[in-house]
C-alpha positions as CSV (number, residue, x, y, z in Angstrom):
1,X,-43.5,32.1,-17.4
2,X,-45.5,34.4,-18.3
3,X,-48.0,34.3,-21.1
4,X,-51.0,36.6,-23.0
5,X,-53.6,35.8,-25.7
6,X,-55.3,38.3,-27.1
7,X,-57.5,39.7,-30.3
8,X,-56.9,43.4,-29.4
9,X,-53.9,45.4,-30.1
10,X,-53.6,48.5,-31.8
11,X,-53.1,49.1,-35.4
12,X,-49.5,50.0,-34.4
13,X,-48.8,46.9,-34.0
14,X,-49.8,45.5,-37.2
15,X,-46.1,45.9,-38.8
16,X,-45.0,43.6,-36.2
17,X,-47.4,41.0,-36.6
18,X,-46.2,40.5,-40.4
19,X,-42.7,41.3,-39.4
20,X,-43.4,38.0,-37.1
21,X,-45.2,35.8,-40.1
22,X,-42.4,36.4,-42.0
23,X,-39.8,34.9,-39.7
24,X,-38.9,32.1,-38.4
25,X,-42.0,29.3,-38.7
26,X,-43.0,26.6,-36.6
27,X,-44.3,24.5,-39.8
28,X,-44.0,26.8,-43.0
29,X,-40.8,26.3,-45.1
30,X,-41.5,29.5,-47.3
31,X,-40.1,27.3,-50.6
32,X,-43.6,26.3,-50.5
33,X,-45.2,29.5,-50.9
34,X,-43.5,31.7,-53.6
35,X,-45.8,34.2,-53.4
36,X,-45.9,34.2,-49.6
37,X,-44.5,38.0,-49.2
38,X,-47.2,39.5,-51.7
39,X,-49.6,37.6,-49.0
40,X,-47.8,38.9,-45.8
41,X,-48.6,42.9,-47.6
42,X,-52.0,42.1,-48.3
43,X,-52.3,40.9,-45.2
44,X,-51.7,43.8,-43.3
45,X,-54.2,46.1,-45.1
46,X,-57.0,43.3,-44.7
47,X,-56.1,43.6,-40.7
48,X,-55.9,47.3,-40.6
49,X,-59.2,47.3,-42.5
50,X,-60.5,44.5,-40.1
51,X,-61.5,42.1,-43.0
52,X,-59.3,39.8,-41.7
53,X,-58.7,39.2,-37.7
54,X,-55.4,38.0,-35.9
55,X,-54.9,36.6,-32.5
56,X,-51.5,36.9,-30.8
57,X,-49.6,34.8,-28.1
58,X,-47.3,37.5,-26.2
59,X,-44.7,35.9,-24.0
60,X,-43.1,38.8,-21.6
61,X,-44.4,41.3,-24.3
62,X,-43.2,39.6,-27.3
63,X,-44.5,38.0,-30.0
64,X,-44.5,34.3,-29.8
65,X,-47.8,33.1,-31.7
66,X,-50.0,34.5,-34.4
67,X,-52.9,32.9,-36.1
68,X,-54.4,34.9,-39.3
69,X,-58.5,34.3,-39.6
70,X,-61.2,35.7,-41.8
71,X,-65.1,34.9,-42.5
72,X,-64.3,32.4,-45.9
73,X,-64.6,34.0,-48.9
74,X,-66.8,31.1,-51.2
75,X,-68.3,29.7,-47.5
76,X,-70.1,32.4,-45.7
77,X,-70.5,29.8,-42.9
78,X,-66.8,28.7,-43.3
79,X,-64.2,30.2,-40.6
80,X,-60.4,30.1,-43.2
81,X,-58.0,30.2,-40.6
82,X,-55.1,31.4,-42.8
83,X,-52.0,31.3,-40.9
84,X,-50.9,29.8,-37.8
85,X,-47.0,30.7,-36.9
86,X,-45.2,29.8,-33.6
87,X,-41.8,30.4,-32.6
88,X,-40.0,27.4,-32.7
89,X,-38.3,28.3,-29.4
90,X,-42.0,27.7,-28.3
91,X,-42.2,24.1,-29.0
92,X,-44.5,21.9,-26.3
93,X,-46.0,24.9,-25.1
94,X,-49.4,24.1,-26.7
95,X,-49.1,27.7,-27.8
96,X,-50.3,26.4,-30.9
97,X,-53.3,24.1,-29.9
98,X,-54.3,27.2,-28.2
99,X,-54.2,29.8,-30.6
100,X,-56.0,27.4,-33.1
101,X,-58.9,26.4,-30.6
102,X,-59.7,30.3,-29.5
103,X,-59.5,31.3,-33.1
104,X,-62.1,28.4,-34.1
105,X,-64.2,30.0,-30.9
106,X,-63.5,33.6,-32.4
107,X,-64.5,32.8,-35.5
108,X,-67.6,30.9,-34.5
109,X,-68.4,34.2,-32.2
110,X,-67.7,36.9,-35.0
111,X,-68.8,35.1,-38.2
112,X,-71.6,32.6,-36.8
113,X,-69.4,29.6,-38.5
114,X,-70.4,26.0,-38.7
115,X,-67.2,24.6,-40.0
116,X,-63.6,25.7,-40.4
117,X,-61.0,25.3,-43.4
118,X,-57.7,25.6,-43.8
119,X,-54.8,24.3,-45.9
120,X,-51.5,23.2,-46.0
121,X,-48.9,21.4,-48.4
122,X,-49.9,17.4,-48.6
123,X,-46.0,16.7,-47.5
124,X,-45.9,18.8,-44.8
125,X,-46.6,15.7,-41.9
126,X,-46.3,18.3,-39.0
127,X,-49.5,20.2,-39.8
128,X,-51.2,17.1,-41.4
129,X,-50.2,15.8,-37.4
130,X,-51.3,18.5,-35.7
131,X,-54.3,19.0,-37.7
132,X,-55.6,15.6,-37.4
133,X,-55.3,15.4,-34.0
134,X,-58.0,18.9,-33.6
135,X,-59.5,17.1,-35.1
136,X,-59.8,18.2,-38.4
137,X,-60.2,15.7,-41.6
138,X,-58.5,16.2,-45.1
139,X,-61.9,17.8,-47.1
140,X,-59.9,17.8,-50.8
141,X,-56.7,17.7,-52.4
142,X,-56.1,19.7,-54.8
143,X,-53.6,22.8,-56.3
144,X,-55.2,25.6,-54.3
145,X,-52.4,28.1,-55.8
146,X,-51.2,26.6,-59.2
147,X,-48.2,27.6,-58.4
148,X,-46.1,24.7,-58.9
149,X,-45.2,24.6,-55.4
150,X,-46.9,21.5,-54.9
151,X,-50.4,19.5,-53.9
152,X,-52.6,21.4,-50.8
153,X,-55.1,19.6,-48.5
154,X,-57.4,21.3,-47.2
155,X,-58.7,20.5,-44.0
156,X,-62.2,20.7,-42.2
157,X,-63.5,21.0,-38.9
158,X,-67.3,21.1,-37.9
159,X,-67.7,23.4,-34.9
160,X,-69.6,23.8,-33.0
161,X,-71.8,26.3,-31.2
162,X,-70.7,29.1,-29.2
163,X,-72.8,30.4,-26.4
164,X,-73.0,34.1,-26.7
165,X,-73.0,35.3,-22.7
């Protein structure tokens, strides 16, 4: 086994990081995001311009885990985690839990957050589970995208502080 978690990779790399958030998902069916490829594009000139941060689970140099951050853009306090993708070959690995607890720890670092939000379709019961066991709590329910895909929740986390050593 051999595992690596890491915020820093060069900006050669970003093509394969969303190459990776456009395959196959641990939780995302992409039905529910129509618009999901126009995201993945602008994506990857928010990371090359750093307004947006990734953190990456490498398993014997490939790409296993990515989770997609940024400072929010209504919340300046607010950590938007914006993608979380695992390979589903990577089940039970807490690969997931991981990424999602050093990006909250990231985020907190880099943008001084208080809280973190993020979203996901109100029927998908594998995130909702996940979520709710970080423990994040259903903040609003809404149609974040009007895109007829369906209800979001968003979910909230308070964090907390980060000592800065």
């Amino acid at each position: 086994m051999d595992f690596k978690f890491t915020s820093e990779y060069p900006f050669s790399k970003l093509d394969e990081i969303v190459a990776y958030l456009l395959g196959p998902c641990l939780w995302i069916p992409q039905a529910d995001y129509p618009d999901f490829l126009d995201w993945a594009e602008k994506t990857w000139k928010e990371l090359q311009k750093e307004s947006k941060g990734a953190l990456i689970a490498l398993s014997y140099h490939r790409l296993v885990g990515v989770t997609i951050y940024q400072r929010h853009k209504q919340y300046p306090d607010a950590l938007e985690i914006k993608n979380l993708t695992v390979r589903p070959d990577q089940r039970g690995r807490y690969i997931a839990s991981f990424l999602l607890r050093n990006t909250e720890i990231e985020g907190t670092r880099e943008f001084s957050s208080r809280f973190a939000l993020c979203d996901a379709k109100a029927r998908n019961l594998g995130v909702r589970g996940f979520l709710l066991k970080h423990p994040y709590r259903v903040a609003a329910k809404t149609d974040l995208y009007n895109l007829g895909a369906g209800e979001d929740l968003v979910y909230q986390k308070k964090l907390a502080p980060v000592l800065l050593i």
